[in-house]
C-alpha positions as CSV (number, residue, x, y, z in Angstrom):
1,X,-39.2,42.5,18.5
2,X,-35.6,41.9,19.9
3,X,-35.0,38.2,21.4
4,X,-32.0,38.1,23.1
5,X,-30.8,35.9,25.8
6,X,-29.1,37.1,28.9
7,X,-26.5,35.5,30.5
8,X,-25.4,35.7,34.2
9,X,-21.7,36.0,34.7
10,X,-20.7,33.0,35.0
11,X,-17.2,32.5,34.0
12,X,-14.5,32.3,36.2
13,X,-13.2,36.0,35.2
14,X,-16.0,37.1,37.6
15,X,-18.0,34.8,39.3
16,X,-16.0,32.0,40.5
17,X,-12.3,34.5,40.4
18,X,-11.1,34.3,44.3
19,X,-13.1,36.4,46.2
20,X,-10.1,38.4,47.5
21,X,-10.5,41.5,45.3
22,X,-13.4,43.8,46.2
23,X,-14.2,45.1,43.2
24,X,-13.6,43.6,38.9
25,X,-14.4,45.6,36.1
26,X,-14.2,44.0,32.8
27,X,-15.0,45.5,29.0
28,X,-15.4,43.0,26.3
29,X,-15.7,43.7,22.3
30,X,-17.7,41.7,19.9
31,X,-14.8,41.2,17.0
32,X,-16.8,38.5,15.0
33,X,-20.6,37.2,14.9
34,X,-23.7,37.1,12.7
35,X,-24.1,40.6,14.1
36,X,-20.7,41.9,13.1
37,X,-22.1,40.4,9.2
38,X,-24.6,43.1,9.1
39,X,-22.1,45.9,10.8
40,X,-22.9,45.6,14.2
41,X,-20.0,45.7,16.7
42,X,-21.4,45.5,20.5
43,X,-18.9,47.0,23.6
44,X,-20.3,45.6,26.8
45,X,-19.0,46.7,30.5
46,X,-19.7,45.2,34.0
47,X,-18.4,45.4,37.1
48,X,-18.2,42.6,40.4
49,X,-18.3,43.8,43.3
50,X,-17.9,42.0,46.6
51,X,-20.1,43.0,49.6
52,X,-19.0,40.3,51.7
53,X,-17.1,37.1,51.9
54,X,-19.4,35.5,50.2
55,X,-22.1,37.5,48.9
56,X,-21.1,40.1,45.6
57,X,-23.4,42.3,43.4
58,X,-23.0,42.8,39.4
59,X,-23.9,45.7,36.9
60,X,-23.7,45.1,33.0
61,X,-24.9,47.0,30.4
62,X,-24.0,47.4,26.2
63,X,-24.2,49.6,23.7
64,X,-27.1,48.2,22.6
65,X,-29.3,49.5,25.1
66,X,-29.4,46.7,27.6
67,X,-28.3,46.7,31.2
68,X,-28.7,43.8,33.9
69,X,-27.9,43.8,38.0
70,X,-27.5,41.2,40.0
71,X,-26.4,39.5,43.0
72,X,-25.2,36.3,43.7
73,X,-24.2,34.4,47.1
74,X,-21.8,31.4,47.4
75,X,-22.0,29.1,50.0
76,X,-19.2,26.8,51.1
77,X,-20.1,22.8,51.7
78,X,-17.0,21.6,52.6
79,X,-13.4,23.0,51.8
80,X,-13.5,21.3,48.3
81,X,-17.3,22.2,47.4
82,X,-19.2,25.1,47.0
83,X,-22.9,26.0,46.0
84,X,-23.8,29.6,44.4
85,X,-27.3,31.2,44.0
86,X,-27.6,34.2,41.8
87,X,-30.0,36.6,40.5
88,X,-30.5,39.1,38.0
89,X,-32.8,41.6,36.3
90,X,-32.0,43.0,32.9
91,X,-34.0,45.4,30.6
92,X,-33.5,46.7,27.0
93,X,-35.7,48.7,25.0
94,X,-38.1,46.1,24.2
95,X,-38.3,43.9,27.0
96,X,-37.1,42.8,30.6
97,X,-35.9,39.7,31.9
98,X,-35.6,37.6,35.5
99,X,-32.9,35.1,35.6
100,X,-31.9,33.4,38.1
101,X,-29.6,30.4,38.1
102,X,-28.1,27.8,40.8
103,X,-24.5,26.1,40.4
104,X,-22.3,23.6,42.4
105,X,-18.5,23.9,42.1
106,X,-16.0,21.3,42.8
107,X,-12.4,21.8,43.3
108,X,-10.8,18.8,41.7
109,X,-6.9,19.8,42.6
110,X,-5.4,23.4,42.7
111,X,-5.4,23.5,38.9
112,X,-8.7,21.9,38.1
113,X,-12.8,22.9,39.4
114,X,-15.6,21.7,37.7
115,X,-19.0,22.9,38.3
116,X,-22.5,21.9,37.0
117,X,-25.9,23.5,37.6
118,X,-29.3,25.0,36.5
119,X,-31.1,28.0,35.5
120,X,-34.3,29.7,34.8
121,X,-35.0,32.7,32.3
122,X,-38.0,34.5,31.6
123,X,-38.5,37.5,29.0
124,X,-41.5,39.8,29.1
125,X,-41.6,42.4,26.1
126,X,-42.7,45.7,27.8
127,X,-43.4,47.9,24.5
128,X,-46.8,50.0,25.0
129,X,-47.9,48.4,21.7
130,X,-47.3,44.5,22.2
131,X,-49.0,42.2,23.9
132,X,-48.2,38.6,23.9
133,X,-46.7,35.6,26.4
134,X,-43.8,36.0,27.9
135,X,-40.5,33.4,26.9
136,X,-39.5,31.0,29.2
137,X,-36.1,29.5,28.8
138,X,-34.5,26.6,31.1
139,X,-30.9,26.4,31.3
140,X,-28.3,23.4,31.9
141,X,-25.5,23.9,32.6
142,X,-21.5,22.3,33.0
143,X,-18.3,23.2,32.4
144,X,-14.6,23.4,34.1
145,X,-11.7,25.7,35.2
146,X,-8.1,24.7,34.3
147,X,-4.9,27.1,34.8
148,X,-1.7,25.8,33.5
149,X,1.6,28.2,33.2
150,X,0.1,31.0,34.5
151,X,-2.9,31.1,32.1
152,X,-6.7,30.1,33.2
153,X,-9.3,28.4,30.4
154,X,-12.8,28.2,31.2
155,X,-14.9,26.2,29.6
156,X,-19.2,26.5,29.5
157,X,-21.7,24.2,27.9
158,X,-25.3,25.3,27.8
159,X,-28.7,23.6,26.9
160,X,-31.2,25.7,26.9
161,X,-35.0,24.8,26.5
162,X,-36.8,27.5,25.3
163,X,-40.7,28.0,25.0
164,X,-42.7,29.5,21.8
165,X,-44.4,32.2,22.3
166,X,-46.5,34.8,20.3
167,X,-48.4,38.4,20.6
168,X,-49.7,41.0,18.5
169,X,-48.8,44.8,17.8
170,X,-51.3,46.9,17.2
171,X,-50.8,50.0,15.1
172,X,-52.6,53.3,13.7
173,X,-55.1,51.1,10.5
174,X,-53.6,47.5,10.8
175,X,-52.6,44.9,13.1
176,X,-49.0,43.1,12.9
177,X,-48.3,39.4,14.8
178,X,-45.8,37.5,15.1
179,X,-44.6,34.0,16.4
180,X,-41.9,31.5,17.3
181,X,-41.6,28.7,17.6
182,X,-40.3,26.7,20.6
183,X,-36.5,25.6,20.5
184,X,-33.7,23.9,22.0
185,X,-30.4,25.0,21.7
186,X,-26.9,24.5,22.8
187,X,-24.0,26.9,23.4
188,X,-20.5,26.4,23.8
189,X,-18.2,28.9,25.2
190,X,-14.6,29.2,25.8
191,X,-12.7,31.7,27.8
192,X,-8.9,31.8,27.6
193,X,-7.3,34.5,30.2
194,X,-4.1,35.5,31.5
195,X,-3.2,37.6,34.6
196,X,-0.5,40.6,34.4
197,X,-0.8,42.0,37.7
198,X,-4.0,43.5,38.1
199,X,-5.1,42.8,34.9
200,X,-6.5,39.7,32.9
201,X,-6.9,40.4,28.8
202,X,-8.7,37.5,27.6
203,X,-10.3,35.8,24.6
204,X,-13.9,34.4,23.9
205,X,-15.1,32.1,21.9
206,X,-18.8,31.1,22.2
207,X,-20.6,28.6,19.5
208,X,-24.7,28.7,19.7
209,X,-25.9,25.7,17.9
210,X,-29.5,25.4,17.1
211,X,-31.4,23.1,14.3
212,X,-34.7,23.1,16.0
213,X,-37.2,26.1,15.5
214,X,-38.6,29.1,13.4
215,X,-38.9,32.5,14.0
216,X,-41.7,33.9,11.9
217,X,-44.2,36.5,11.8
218,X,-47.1,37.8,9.9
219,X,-49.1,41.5,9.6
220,X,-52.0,43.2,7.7
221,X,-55.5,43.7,8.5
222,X,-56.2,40.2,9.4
223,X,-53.7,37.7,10.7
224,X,-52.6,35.5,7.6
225,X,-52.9,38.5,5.5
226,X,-48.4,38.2,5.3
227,X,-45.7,35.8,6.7
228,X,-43.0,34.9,6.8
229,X,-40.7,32.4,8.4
230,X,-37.0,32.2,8.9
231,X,-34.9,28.8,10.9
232,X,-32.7,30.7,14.3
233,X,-29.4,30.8,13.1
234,X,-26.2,28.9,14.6
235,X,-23.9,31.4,15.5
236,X,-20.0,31.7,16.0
237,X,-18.8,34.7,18.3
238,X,-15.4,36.3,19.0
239,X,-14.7,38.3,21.8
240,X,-11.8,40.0,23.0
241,X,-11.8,42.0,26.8
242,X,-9.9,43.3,29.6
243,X,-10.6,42.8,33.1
244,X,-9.3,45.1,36.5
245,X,-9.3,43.8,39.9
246,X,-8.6,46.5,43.0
């Protein structure tokens, strides 16, 4: 079983950029992570794309085999203060997800917003094979937008409470289950940009920090025949991308 958590776009490169440019495409490679340890180097691609003043759909997808869509609507409170609703589905091999997440944005000065807000996550695992509960994950979230001679740093804090769950595959002779525990974790990301015309290289830095939590499983004929249990790892992630606005 993959567990893997989905984010929406929520960095200013494409959810909180003016909403001037029709359409952003972006392409991001993972340079550094626990992933790249074991030789695994994930290229993901999106794409923003404005369908109104306010309202703007997305489309991601990896290497990896996911791929998400979504769409999200701001809505202005006053000239300072705005409120955005968005929604996604993703899907990889193993399972789908529903996310959907709320956020209030505050312009502080021309240089400075802040925004704060909450979401909801739940992953179902759709092999033919598994059953089990699905993982519910709630989100809070906060962070802030600065630009400062002519380059733009985003920063994103994220607690995330996320249920245990477990399920069982059944197989040709034998039976294999597994479990996890629940968790909470928290993940810190950083986003420093700069614009050249139409386009915005930029570098990612995201810190998941997690001391809570097991992820274990067992198999054989009868549950408790085998198991084994491993702690979630913390994580440090490097990221470099492009994005394109026209």
């Amino acid at each position: 079983m993959k567990l893997r958590t989905i984010a929406a776009l929520s960095s200013t490169l494409l959810v909180s950029s003016a909403y001037a440019a029709d359409v952003e495409v972006y392409l991001e490679q993972n340079i550094s992570s626990n992933a790249t340890d074991h030789g695994v180097y994930t290229t993901e691609a999106g794409a923003k794309i404005n369908t109104s003043e306010n309202g703007y759909v997305t489309v991601q997808f990896d290497d990896q085999g996911w791929l998400a869509a979504g769409y999200g609507h701001r809505f202005g409170i006053t000239e300072q203060a705005s409120f955005t609703l968005y929604g996604e589905l993703g899907k990889w091999d193993e399972a789908k997800e529903i996310l959907v997440e709320a956020i209030f944005d505050y312009q502080v000065n021309e240089n400075i917003n802040v925004f704060a807000g909450y979401g909801f996550s739940q992953i179902e695992q759709t092999s033919g094979l598994m059953g089990g509960d699905d993982i519910d994950s709630h989100k809070f979230i906060a962070g802030a937008h600065m630009t400062f001679h002519g380059f733009d740093l985003n920063y994103e804090y994220t607690h995330t409470n996320t249920d245990g769950n477990n399920g069982y595959i059944h197989g040709p002779g034998n039976s294999f289950w597994y479990m996890t525990e629940s968790f909470r974790a928290n993940e810190h990301e950083v986003i420093l940009s700069k614009k050249i015309g139409d386009w915005r290289p930029y570098l990612k830095y995201t810190y998941f920090n997690t001391s809570e939590g097991n992820l274990g499983y067992g198999y054989g004929q009868g549950i408790g025949d085998s198991n084994e249990f491993a702690p979630i790892d913390n994580d440090h992630v490097w990221t470099l991308g492009v994005s394109y606005t026209f």
